[in-house]
C-alpha positions in Angstrom: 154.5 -9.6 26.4 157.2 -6.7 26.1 157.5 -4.4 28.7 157.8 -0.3 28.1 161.1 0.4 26.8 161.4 4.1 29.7 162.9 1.9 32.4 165.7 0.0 29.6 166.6 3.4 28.6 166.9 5.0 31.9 169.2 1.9 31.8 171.1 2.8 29.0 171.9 6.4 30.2 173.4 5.3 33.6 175.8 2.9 31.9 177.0 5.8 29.4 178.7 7.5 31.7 179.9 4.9 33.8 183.6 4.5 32.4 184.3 8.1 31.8 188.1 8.5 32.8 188.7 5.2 32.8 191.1 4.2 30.0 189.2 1.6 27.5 192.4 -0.6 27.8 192.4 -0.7 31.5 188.2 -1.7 31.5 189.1 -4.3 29.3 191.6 -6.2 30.8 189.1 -6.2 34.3 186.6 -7.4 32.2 188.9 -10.1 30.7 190.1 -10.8 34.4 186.6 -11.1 35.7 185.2 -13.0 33.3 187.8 -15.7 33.9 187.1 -15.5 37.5 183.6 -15.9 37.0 184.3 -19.4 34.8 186.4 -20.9 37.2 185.1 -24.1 38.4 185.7 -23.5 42.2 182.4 -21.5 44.0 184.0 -18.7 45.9 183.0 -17.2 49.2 184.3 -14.1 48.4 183.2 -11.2 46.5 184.8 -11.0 43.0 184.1 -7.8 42.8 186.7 -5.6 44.7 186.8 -1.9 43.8 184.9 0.5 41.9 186.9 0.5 38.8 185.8 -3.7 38.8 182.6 -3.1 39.9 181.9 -0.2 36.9 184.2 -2.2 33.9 181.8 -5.6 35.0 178.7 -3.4 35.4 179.3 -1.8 31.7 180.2 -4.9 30.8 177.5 -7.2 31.9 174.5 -5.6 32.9 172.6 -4.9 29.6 173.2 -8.9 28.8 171.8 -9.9 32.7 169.1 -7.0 32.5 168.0 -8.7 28.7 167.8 -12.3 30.5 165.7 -11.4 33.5 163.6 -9.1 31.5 162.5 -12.3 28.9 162.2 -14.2 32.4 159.9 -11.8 34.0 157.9 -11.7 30.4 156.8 -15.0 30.5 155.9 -15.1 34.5 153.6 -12.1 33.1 152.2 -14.2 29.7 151.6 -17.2 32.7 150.0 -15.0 35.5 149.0 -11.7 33.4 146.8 -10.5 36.3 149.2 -10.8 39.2 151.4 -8.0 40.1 154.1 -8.2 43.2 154.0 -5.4 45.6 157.4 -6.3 47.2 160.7 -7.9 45.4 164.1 -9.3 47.3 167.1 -9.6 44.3 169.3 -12.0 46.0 173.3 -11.5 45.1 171.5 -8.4 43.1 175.3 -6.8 42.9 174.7 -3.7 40.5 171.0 -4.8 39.9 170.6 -5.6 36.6 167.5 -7.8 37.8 166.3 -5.4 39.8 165.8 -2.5 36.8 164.1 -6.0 34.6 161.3 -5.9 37.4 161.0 -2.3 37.8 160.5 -2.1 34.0 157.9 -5.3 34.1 155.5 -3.2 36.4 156.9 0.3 36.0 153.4 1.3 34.6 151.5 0.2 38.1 149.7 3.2 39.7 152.0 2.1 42.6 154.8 2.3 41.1 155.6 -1.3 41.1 157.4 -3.3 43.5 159.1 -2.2 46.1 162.8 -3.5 45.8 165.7 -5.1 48.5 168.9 -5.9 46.9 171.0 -8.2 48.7 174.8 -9.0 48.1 177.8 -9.3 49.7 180.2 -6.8 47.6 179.5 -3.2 48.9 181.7 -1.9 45.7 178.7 -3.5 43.7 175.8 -2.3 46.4 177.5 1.5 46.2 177.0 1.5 42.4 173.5 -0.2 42.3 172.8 2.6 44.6 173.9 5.4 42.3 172.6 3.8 39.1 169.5 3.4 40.6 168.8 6.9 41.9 165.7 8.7 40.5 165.2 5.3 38.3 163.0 3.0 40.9 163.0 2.8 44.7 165.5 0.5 46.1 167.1 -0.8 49.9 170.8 -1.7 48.9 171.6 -4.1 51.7 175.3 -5.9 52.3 173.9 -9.7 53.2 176.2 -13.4 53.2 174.5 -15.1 50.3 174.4 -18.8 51.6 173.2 -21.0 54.2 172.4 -18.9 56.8 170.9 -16.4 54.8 166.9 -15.7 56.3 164.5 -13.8 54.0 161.5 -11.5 55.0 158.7 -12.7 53.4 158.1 -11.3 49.7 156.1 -11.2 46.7 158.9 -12.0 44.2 162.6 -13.4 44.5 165.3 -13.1 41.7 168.3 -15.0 41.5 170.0 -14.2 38.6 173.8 -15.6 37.6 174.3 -16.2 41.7 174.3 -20.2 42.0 177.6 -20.8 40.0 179.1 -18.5 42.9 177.7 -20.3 46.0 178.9 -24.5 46.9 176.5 -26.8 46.4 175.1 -26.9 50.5 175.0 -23.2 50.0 172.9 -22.9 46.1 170.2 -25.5 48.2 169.7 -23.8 51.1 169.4 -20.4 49.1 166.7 -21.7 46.9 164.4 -23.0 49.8 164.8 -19.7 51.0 163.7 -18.2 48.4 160.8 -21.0 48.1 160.1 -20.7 51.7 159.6 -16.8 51.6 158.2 -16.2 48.5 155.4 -16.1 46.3 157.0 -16.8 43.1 160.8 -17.2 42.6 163.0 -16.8 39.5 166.3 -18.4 38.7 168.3 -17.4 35.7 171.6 -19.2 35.4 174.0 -19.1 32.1 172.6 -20.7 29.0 175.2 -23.1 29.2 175.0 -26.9 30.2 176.4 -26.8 33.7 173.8 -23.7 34.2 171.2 -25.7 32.9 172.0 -28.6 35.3 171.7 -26.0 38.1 168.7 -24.6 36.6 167.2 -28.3 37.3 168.4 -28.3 40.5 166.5 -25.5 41.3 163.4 -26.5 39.9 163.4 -29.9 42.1 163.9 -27.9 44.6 161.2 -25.6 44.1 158.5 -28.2 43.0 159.8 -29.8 46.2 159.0 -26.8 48.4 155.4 -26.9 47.0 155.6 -24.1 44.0 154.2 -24.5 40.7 156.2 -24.4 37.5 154.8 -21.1 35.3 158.0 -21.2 32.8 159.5 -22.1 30.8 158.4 -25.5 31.9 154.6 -26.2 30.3 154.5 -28.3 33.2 155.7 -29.2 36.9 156.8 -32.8 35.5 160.3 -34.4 35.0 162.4 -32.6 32.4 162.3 -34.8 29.1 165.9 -33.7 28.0 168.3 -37.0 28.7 171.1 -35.8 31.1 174.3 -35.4 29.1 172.6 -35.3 25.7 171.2 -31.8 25.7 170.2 -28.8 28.2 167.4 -26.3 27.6 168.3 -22.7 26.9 167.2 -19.7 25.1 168.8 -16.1 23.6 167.6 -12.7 24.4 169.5 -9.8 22.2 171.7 -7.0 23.7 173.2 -4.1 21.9 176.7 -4.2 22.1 179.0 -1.0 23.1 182.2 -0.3 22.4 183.5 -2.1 25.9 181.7 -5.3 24.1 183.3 -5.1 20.7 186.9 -4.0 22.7 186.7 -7.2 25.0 185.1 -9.8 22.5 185.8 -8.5 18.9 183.4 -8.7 15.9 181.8 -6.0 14.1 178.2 -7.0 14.6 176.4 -4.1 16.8 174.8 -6.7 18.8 175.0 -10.3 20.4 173.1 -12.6 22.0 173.0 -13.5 25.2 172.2 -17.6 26.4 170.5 -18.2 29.3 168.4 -20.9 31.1 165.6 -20.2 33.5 163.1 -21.3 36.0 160.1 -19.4 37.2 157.9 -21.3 39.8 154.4 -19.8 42.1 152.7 -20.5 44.6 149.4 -19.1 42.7 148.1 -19.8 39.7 149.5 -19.6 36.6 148.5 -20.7 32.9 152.2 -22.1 31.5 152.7 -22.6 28.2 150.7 -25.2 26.1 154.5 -25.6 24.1 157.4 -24.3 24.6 160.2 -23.6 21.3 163.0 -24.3 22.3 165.5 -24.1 19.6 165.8 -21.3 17.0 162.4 -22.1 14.2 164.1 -22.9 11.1 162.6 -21.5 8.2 162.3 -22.9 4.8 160.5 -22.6 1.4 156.6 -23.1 2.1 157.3 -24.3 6.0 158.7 -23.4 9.1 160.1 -26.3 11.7 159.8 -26.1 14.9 161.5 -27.7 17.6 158.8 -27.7 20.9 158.9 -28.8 24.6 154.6 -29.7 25.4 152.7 -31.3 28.0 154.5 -34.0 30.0 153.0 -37.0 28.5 154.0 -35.6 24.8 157.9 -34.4 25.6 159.9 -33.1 23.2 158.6 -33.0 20.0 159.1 -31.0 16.2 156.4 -29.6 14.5 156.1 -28.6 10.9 153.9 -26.1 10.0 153.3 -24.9 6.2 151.3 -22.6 3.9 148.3 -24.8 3.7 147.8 -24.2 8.2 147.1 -20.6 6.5 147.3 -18.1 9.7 149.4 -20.4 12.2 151.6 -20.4 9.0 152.1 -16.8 9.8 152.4 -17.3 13.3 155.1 -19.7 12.6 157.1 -17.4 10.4 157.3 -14.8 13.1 157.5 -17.0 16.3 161.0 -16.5 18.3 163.3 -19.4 20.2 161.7 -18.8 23.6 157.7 -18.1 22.6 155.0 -19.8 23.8 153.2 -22.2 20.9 150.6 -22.1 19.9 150.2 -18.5 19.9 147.2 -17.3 21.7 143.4 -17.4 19.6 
């Protein structure tokens, strides 16, 4: 389900702007700086984000690759739960609020408006800018907040966590996700697509199942994850446009790159998830397209060749993404 593309540009435009007067060499080495900061191995209490010039270079930076994760997040809570709608959001560790522009675009089209929106973090640099990015886009309560253990939640429709649990100790990324369990009516986690975000991602989703939610995705079901620890971890790509601040910082000529994430979405309500689940790129060859597929619990993982002679799943096949729901629907 892809949302309207209004709210991504609105996106776009904000971020255009945001380095003007900065020199390109300066932006670059805060990105380098906060990049290694934010793959250091010790959780930090602290915000890493000090000033505006971090805050804007990080923002440029990052938020079109967060936003692009969320939004795919958020697109299959809608496939699994079409008719429900949130009326109120809390974005914990929101910062800038990438997550919080994915779910004003999911239900930007909502005679209400969609959801109303609290961002919580505990960098004000980061809450200032959200602030201004966000002004005539969505409605929005920027509030400073201590992401960790003695953290309390209002109740809300919908909680995002989005690249937070790397930053918090262990004591702290629990009690945070049965907050957000406790408070809410569906939660979603989105973690780096790497294997120690994965391992958190599962964290999470014990926790969550534990609290008495529901797996909706990317999960087809609320059972043990078939993936052996150590051999493998389950993660997806969702495409961002790179700018100039990208190619400066990483290199490369391409005008885009692909951002890896893993994810958990869990409700309290019903939700239809995913008969299958792809969870690698398909590979396609002469006459027949592989496909590598997490199903029900009692079937695990599992790869499915589909050819010419399944006539219109064929089709299906050829044009199914890493990430999509399989079968498709009818």
């Amino acid at each position: 389900m892809n949302a309207s593309p209004r709210t991504a540009d609105a996106l776009r435009a904000a971020l255009a702007g945001l380095l003007d007067g900065l020199p390109p060499s300066q932006a670059a080495r805060a990105v380098e700086r906060l990049i290694a900061n934010y793959r250091g191995t010790t959780p930090t209490d602290a915000p890493v984000l000090r000033d505006r010039s971090d805050v804007a270079a990080y923002a440029a930076y990052r938020m079109p690759a967060t936003f692009e994760a969320v939004r795919a997040a958020l697109d299959a809570l809608r496939d699994a739960a079409p008719d429900w709608r949130p009326a109120t959001h809390t974005d914990i560790g929101g910062g800038t609020g990438s997550a919080s522009w994915a779910v004003a675009e999911a239900w930007e089209d909502e005679a209400d408006g969609g959801p109303r929106t609290t961002v919580l973090d505990w960098a004000e640099p980061a809450l200032a800018l959200g602030r201004e990015l966000a002004a005539g886009a969505f409605e929005a309560e920027w509030r400073r907040a201590r992401i960790g253990a003695a953290m309390r939640l209002d109740e809300t429709d919908l909680v995002t966590i989005s690249y937070v649990l790397k930053e918090l100790t262990e004591a702290d990324r629990t009690a945070v996700v049965t907050e957000a369990a406790r408070t809410a009516q569906a939660v979603v986690i989105v973690e780096p697509g790497t294997p120690d975000g994965y391992e958190r991602i599962i964290a999470a989703r014990e926790l969550l199942i534990g609290a008495g939610l529901r797996v909706a995705a990317p999960c087809p079901h609320s059972g043990a994850c078939p993936i052996v620890p150590g051999t493998d971890w389950c993660h997806f790509a969702a495409r961002v446009s790179r700018s100039s601040l990208h190619r400066q910082v990483k290199g490369g000529s391409l005008p885009y790159e692909d951002e890896k994430f893993s994810y958990v979405v869990a409700t309290r309500f019903a939700a239809t998830p995913a008969l299958s689940r792809v969870t690698r790129r398909p590979q396609i060859r002469k006459g027949q397209v592989l496909l590598d597929l997490c199903g029900p619990e009692d079937e695990g993982l599992s790869r499915s060749t589909v050819t010419k002679r399944h006539g219109a799943l064929y089709k299906a096949a050829r044009d199914v993404e890493w990430g999509d729901a399989w079968p498709p629907e009818g």
